[in-house]
Gaussian input, Z-matrix of N, CA and C with variables (Angstrom, degrees):
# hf/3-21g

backbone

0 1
 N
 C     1     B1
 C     2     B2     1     A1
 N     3     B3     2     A2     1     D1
 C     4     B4     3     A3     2     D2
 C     5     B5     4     A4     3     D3
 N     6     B6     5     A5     4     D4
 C     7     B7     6     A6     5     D5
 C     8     B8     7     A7     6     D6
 N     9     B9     8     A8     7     D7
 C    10    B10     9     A9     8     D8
 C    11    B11    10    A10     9     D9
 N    12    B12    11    A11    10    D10
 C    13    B13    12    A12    11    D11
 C    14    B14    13    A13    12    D12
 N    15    B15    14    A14    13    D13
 C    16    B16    15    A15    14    D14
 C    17    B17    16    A16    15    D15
 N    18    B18    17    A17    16    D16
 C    19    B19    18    A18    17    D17
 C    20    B20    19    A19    18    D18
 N    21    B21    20    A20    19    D19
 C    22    B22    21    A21    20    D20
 C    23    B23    22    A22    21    D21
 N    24    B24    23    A23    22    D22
 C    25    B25    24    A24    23    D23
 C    26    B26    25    A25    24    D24
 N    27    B27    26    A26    25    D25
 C    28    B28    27    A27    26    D26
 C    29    B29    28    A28    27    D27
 N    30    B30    29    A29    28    D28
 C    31    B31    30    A30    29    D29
 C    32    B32    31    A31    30    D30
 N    33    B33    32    A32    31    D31
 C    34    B34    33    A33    32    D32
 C    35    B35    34    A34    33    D33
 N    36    B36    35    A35    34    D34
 C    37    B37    36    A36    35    D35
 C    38    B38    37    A37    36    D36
 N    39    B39    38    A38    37    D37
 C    40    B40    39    A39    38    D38
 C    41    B41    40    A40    39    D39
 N    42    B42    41    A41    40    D40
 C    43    B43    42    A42    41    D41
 C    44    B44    43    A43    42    D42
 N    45    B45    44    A44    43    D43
 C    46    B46    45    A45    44    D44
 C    47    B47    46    A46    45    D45
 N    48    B48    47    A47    46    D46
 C    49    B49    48    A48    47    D47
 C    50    B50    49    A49    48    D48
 N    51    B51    50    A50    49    D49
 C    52    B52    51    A51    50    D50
 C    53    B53    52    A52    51    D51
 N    54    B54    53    A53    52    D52
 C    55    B55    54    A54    53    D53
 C    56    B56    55    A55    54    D54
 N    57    B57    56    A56    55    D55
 C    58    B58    57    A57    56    D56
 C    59    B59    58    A58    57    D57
 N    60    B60    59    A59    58    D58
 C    61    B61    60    A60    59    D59
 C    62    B62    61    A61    60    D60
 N    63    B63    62    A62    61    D61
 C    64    B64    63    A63    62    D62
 C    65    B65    64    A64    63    D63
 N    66    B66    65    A65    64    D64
 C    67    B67    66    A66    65    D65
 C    68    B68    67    A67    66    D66
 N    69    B69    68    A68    67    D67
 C    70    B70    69    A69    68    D68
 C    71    B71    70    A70    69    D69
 N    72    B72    71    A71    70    D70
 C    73    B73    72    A72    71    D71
 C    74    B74    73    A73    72    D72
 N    75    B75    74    A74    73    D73
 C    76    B76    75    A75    74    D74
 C    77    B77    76    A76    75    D75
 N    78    B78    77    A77    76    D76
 C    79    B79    78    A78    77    D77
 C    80    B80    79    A79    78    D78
 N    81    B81    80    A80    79    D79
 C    82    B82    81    A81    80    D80
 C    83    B83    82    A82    81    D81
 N    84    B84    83    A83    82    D82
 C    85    B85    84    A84    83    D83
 C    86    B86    85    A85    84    D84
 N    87    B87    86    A86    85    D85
 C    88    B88    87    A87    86    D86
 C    89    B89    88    A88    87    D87
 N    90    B90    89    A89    88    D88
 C    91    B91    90    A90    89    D89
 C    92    B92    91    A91    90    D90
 N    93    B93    92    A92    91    D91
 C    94    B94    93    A93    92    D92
 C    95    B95    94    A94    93    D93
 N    96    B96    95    A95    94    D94
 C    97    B97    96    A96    95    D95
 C    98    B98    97    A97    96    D96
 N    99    B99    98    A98    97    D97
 C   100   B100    99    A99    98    D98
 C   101   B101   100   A100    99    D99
 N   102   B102   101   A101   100   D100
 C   103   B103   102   A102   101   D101
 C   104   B104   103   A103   102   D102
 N   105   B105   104   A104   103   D103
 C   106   B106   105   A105   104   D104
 C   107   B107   106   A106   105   D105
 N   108   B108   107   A107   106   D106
 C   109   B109   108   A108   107   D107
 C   110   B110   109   A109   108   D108
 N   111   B111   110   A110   109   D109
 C   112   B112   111   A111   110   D110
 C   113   B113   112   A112   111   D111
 N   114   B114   113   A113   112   D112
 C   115   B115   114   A114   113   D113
 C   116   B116   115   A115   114   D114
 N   117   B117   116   A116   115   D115
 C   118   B118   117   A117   116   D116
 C   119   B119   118   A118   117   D117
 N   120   B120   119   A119   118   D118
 C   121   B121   120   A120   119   D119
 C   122   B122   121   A121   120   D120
 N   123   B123   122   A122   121   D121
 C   124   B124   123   A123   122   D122
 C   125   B125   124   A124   123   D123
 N   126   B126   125   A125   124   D124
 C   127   B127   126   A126   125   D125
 C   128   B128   127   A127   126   D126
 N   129   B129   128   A128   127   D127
 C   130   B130   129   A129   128   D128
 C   131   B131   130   A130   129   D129
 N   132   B132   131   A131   130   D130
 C   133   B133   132   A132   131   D131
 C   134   B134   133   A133   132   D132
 N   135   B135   134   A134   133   D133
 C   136   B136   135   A135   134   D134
 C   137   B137   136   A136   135   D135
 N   138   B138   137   A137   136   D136
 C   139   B139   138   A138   137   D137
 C   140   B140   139   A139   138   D138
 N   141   B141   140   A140   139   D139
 C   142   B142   141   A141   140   D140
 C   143   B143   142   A142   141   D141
 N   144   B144   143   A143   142   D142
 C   145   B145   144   A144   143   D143
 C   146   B146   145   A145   144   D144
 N   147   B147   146   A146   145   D145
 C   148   B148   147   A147   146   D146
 C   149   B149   148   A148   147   D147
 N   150   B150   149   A149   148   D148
 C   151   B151   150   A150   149   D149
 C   152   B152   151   A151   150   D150
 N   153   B153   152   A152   151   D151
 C   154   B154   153   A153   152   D152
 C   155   B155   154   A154   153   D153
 N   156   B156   155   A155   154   D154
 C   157   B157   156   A156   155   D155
 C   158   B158   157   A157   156   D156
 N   159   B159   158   A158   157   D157
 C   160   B160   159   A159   158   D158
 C   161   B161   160   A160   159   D159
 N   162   B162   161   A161   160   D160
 C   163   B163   162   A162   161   D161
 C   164   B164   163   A163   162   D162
 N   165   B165   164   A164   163   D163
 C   166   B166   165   A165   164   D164
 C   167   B167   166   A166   165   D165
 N   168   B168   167   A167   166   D166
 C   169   B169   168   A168   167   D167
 C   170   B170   169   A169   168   D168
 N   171   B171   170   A170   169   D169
 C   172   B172   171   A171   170   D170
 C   173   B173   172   A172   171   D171
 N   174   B174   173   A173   172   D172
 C   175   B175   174   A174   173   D173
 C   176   B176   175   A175   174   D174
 N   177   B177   176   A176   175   D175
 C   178   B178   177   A177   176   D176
 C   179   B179   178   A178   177   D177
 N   180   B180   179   A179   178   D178
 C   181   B181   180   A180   179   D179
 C   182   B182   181   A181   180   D180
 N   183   B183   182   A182   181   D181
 C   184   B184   183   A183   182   D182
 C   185   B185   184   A184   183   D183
 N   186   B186   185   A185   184   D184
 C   187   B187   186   A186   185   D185
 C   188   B188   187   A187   186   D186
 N   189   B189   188   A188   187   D187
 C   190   B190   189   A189   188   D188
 C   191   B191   190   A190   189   D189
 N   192   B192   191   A191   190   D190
 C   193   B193   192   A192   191   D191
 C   194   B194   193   A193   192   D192
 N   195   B195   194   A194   193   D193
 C   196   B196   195   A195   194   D194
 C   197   B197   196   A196   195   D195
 N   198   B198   197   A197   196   D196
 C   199   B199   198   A198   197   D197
 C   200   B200   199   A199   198   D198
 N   201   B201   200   A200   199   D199
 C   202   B202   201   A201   200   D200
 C   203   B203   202   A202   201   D201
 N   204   B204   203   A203   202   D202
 C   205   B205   204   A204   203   D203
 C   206   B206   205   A205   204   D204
 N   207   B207   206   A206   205   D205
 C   208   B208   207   A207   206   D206
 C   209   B209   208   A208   207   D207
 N   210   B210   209   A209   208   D208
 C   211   B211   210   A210   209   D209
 C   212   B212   211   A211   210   D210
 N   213   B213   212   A212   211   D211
 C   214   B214   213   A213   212   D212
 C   215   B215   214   A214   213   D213
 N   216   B216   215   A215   214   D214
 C   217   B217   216   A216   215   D215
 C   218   B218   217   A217   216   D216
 N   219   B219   218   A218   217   D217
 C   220   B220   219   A219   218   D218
 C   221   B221   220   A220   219   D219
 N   222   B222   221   A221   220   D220
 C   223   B223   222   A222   221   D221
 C   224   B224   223   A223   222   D222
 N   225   B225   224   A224   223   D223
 C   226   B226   225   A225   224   D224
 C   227   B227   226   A226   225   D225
 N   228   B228   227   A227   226   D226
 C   229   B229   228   A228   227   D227
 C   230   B230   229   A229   228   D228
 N   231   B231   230   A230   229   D229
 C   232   B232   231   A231   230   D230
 C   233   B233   232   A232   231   D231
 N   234   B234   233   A233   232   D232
 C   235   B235   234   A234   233   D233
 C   236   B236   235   A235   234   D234
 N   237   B237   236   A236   235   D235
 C   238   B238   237   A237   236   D236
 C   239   B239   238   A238   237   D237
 N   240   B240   239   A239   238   D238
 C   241   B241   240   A240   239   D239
 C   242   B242   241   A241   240   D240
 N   243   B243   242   A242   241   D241
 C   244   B244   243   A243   242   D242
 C   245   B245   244   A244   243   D243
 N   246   B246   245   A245   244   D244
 C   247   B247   246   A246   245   D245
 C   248   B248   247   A247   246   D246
 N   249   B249   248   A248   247   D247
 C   250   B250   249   A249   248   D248
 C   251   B251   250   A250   249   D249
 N   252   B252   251   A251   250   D250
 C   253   B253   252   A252   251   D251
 C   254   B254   253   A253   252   D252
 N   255   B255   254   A254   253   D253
 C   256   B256   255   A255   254   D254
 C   257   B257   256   A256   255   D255
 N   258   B258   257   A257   256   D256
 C   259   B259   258   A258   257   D257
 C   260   B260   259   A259   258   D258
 N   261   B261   260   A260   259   D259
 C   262   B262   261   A261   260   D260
 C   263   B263   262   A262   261   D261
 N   264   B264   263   A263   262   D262
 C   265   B265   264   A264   263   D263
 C   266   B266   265   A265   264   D264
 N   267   B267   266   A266   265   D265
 C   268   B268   267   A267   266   D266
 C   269   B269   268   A268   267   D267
 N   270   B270   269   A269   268   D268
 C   271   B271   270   A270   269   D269
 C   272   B272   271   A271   270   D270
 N   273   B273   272   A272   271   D271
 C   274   B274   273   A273   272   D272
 C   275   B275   274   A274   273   D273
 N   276   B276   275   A275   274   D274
 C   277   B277   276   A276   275   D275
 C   278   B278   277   A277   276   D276
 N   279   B279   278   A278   277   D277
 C   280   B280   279   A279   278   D278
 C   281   B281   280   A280   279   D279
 N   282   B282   281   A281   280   D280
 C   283   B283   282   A282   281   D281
 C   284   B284   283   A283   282   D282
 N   285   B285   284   A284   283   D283
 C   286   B286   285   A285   284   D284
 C   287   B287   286   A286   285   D285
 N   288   B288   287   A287   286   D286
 C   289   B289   288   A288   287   D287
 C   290   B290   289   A289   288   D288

   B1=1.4527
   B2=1.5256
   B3=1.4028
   B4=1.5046
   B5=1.5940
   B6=1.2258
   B7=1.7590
   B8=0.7726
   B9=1.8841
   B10=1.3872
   B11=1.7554
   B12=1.1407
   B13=1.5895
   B14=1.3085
   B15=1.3904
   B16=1.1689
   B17=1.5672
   B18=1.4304
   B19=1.7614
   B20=1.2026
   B21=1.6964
   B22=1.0442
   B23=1.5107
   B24=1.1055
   B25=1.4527
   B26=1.6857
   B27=1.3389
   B28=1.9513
   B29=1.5125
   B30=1.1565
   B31=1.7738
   B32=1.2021
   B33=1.8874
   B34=1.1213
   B35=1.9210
   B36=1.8180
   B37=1.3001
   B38=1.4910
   B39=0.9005
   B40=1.9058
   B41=1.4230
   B42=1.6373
   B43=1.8208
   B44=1.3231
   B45=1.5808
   B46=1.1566
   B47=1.3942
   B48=1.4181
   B49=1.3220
   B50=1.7266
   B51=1.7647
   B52=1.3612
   B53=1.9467
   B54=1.1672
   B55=1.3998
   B56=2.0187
   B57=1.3976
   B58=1.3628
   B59=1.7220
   B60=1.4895
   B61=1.2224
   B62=1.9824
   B63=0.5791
   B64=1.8065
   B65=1.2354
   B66=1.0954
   B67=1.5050
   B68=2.3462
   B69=1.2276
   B70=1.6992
   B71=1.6133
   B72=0.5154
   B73=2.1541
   B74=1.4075
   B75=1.5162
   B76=0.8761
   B77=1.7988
   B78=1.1039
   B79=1.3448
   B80=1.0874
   B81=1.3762
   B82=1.0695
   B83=1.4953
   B84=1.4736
   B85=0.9026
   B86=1.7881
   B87=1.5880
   B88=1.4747
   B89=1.7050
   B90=1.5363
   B91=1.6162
   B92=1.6993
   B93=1.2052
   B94=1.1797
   B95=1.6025
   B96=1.2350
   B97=1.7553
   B98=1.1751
   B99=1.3726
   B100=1.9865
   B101=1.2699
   B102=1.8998
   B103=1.2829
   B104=1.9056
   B105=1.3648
   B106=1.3403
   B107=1.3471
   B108=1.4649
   B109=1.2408
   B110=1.3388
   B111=1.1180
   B112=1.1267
   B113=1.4707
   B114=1.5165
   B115=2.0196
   B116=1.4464
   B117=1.7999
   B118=0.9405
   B119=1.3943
   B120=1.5267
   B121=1.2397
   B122=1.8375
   B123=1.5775
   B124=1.5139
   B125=1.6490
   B126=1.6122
   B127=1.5447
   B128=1.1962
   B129=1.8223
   B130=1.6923
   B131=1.8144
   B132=1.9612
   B133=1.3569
   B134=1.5111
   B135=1.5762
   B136=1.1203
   B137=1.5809
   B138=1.5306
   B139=1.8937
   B140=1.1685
   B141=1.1426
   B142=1.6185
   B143=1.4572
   B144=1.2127
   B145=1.7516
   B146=1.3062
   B147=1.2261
   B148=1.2256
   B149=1.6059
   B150=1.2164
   B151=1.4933
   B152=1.0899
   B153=1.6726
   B154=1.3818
   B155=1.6291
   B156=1.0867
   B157=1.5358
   B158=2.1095
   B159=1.6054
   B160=1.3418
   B161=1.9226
   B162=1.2472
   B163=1.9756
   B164=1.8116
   B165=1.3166
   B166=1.3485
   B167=1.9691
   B168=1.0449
   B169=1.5319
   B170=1.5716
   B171=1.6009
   B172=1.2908
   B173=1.9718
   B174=1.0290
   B175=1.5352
   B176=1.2481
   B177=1.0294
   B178=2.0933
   B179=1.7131
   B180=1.1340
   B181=1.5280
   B182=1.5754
   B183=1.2621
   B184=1.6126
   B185=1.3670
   B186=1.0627
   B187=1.7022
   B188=1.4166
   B189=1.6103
   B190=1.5969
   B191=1.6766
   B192=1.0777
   B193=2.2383
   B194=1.7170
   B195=1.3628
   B196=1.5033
   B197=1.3441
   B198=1.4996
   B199=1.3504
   B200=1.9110
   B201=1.3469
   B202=2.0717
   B203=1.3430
   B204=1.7704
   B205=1.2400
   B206=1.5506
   B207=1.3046
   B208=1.3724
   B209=1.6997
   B210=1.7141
   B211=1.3165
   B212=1.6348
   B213=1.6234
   B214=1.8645
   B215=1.5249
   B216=1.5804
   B217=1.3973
   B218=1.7411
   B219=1.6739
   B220=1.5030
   B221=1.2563
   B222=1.4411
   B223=1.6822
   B224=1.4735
   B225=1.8719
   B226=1.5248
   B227=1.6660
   B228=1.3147
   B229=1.5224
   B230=1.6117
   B231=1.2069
   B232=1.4864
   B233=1.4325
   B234=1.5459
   B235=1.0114
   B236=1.6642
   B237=1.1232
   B238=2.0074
   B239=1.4714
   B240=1.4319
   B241=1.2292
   B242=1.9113
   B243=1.7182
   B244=1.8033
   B245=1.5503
   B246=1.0336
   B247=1.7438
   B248=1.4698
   B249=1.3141
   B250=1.2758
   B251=1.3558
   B252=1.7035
   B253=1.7035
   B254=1.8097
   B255=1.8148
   B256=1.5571
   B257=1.5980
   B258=1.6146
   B259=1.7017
   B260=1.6877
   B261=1.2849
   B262=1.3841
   B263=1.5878
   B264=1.3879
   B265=1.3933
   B266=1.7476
   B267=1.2183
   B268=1.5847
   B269=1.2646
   B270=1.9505
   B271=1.1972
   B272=1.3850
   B273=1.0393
   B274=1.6901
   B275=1.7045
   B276=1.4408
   B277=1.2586
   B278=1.3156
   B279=1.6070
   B280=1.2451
   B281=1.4142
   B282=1.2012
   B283=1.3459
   B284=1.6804
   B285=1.4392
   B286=1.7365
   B287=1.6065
   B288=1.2085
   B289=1.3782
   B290=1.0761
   A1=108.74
   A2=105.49
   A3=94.95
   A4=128.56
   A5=117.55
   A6=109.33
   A7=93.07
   A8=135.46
   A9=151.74
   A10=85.52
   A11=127.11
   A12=126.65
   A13=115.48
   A14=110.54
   A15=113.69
   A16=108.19
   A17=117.38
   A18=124.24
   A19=93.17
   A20=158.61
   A21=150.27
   A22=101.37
   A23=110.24
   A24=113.39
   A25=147.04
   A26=84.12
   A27=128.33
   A28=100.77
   A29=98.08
   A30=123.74
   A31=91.45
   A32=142.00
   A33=121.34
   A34=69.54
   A35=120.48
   A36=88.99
   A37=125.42
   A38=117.71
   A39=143.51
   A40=84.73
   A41=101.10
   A42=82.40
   A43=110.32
   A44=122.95
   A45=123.83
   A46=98.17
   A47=122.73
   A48=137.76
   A49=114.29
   A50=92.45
   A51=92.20
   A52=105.71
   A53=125.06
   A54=142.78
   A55=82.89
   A56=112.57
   A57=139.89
   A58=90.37
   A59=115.50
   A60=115.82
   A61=98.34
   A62=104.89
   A63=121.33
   A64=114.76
   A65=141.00
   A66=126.42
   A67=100.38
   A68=83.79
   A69=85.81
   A70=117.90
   A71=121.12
   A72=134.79
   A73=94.64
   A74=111.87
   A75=120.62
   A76=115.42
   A77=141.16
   A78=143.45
   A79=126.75
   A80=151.10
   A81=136.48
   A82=108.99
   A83=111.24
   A84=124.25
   A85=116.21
   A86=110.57
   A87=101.47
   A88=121.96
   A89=92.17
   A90=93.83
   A91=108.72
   A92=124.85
   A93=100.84
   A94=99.55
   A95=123.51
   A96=137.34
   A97=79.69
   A98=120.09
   A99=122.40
   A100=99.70
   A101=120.52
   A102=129.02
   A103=111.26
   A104=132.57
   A105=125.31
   A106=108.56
   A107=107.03
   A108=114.54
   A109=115.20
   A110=128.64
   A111=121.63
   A112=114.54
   A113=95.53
   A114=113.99
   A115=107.62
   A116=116.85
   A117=129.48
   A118=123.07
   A119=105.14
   A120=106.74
   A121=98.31
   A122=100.96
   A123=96.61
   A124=84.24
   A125=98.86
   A126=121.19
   A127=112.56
   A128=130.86
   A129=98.83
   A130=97.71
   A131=103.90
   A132=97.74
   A133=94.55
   A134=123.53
   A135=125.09
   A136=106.01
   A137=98.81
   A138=107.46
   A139=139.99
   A140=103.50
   A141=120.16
   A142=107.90
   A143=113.07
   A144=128.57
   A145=113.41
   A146=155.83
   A147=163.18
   A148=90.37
   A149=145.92
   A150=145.65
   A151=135.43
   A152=138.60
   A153=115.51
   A154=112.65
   A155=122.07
   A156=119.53
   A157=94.48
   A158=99.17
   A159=61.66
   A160=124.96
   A161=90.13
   A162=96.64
   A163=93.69
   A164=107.52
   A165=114.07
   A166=99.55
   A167=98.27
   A168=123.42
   A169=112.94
   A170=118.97
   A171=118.85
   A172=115.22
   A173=108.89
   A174=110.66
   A175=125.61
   A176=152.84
   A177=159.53
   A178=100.15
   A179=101.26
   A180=123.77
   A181=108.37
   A182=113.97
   A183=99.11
   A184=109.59
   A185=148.48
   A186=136.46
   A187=132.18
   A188=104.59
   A189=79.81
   A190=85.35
   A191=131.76
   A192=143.13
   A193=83.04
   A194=130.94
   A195=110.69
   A196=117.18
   A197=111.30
   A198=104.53
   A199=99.44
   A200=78.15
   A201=83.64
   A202=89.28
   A203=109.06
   A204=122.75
   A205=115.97
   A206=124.20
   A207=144.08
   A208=62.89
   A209=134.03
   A210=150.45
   A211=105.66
   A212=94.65
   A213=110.12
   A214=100.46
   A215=104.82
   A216=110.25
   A217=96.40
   A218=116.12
   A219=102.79
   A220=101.02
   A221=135.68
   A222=131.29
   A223=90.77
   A224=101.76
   A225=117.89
   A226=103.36
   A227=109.92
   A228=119.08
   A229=125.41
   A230=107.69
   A231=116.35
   A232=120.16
   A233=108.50
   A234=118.33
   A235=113.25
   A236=124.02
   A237=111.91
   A238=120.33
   A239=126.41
   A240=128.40
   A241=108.42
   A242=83.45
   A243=85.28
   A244=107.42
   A245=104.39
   A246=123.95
   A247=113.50
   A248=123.13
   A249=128.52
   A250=92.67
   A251=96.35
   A252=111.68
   A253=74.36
   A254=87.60
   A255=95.94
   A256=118.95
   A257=100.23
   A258=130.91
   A259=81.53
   A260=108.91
   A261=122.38
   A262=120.53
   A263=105.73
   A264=109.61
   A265=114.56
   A266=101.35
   A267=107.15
   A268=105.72
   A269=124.64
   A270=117.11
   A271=75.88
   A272=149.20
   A273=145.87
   A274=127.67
   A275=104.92
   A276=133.43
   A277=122.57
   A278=114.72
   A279=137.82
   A280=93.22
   A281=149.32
   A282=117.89
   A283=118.33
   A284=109.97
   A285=112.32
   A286=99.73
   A287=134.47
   A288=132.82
   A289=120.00
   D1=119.21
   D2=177.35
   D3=-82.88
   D4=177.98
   D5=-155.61
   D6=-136.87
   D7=135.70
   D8=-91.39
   D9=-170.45
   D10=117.53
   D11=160.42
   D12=-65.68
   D13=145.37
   D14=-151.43
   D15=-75.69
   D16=-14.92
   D17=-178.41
   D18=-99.47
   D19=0.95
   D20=141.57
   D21=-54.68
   D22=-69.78
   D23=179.11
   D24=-45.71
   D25=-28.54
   D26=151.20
   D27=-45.24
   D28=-72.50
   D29=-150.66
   D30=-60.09
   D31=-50.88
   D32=-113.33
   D33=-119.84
   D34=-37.30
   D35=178.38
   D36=-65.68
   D37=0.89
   D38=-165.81
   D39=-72.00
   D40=-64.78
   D41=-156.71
   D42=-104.52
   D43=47.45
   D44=167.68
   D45=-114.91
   D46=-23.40
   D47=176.31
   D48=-52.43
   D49=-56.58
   D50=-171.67
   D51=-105.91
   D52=34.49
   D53=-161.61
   D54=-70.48
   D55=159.44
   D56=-172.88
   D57=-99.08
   D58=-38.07
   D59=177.37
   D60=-54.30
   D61=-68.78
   D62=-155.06
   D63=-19.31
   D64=97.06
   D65=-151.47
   D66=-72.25
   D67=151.55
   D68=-174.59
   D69=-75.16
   D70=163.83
   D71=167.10
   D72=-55.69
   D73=133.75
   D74=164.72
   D75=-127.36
   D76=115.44
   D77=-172.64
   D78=-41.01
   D79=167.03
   D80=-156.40
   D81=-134.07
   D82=-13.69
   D83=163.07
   D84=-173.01
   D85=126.06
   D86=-164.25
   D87=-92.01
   D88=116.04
   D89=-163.42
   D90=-68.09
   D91=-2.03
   D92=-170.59
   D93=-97.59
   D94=25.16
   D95=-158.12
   D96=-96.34
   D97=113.81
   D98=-176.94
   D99=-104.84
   D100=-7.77
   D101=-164.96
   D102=-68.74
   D103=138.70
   D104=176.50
   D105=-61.05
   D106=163.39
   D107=-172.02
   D108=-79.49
   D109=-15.02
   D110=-169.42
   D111=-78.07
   D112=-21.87
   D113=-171.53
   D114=-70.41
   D115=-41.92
   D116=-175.27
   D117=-82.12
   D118=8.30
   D119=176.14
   D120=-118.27
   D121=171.69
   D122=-158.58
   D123=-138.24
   D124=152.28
   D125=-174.05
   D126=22.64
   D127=-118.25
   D128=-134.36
   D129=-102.22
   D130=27.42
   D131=-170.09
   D132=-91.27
   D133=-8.81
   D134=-156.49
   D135=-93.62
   D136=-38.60
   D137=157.31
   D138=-72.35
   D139=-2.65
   D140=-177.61
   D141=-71.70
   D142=-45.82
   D143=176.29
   D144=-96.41
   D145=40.09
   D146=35.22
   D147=150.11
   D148=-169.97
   D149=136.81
   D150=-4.70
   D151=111.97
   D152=-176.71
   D153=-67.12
   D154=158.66
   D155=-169.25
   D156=-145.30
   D157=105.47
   D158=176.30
   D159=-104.74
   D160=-179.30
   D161=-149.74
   D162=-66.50
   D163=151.19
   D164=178.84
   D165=-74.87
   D166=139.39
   D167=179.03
   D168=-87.22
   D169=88.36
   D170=-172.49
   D171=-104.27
   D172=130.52
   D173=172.77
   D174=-67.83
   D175=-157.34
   D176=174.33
   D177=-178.60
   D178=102.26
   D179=133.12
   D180=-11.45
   D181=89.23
   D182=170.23
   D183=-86.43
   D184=29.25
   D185=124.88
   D186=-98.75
   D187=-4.11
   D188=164.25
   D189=-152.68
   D190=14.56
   D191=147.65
   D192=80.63
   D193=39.39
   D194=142.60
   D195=-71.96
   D196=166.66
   D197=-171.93
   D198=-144.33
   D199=-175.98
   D200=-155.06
   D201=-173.87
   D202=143.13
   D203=165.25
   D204=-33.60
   D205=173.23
   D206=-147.80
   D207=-111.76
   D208=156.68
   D209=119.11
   D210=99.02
   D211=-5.53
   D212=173.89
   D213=-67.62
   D214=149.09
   D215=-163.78
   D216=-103.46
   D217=23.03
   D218=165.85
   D219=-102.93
   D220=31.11
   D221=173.35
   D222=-133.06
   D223=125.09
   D224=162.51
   D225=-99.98
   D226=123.22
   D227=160.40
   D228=-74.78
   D229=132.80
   D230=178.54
   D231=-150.38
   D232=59.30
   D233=173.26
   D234=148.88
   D235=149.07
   D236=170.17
   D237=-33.31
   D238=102.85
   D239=170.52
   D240=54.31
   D241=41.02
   D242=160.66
   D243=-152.27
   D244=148.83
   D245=-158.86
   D246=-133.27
   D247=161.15
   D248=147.65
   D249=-141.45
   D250=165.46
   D251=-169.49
   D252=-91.20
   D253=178.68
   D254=-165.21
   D255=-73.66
   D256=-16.19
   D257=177.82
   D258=-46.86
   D259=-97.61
   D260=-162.54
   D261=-45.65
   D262=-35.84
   D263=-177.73
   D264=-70.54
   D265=-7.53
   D266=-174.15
   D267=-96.96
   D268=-16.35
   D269=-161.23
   D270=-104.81
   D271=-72.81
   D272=169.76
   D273=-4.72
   D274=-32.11
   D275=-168.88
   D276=64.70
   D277=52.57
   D278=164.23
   D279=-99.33
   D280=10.06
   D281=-178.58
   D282=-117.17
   D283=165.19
   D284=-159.78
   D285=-77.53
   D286=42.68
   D287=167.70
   D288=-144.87

């Protein structure tokens, strides 16, 4: 097996590296595409996923994990993304009575 100097070997991955042949990077997905998804998708891939709908936003009671709409006035907040319904918050002495 013959043996290749090591700056031959330099050289030649060099210019296969930067070769005109080399096909370029192509993205995988383009973030600056601000367009909805549904636009960017074409015929029946675009119907397949129907309307965006978005999901109702529900809270949990962290003392006893009932739950209730996001902005419903039976959840008192007391703290970042923590709640009690008004049941609990009244026995806790979070509540307006």
């Amino acid at each position: 097996m013959p043996t290749m100097d090591a700056s031959k070997l330099l050289q030649l991955q060099t210019s296969a590296a930067y070769s005109s042949k080399r096909p370029q990077p192509q993205p995988i997905q383009d973030v600056l595409d601000l367009s909805p998804i549904s636009d960017s998708r074409s015929g029946s891939d675009a119907s397949s996923h129907g309307s965006f709908a978005p999901a109702l936003q529900t809270i949990r009671c962290s003392r006893c994990h009932r739950t209730a709409s996001f902005g419903s006035k039976q959840m008192v907040s007391f703290g970042v993304n923590s709640y009690y319904c008004t049941r609990c918050a009244s026995i806790v002495g979070f509540g307006s009575g």
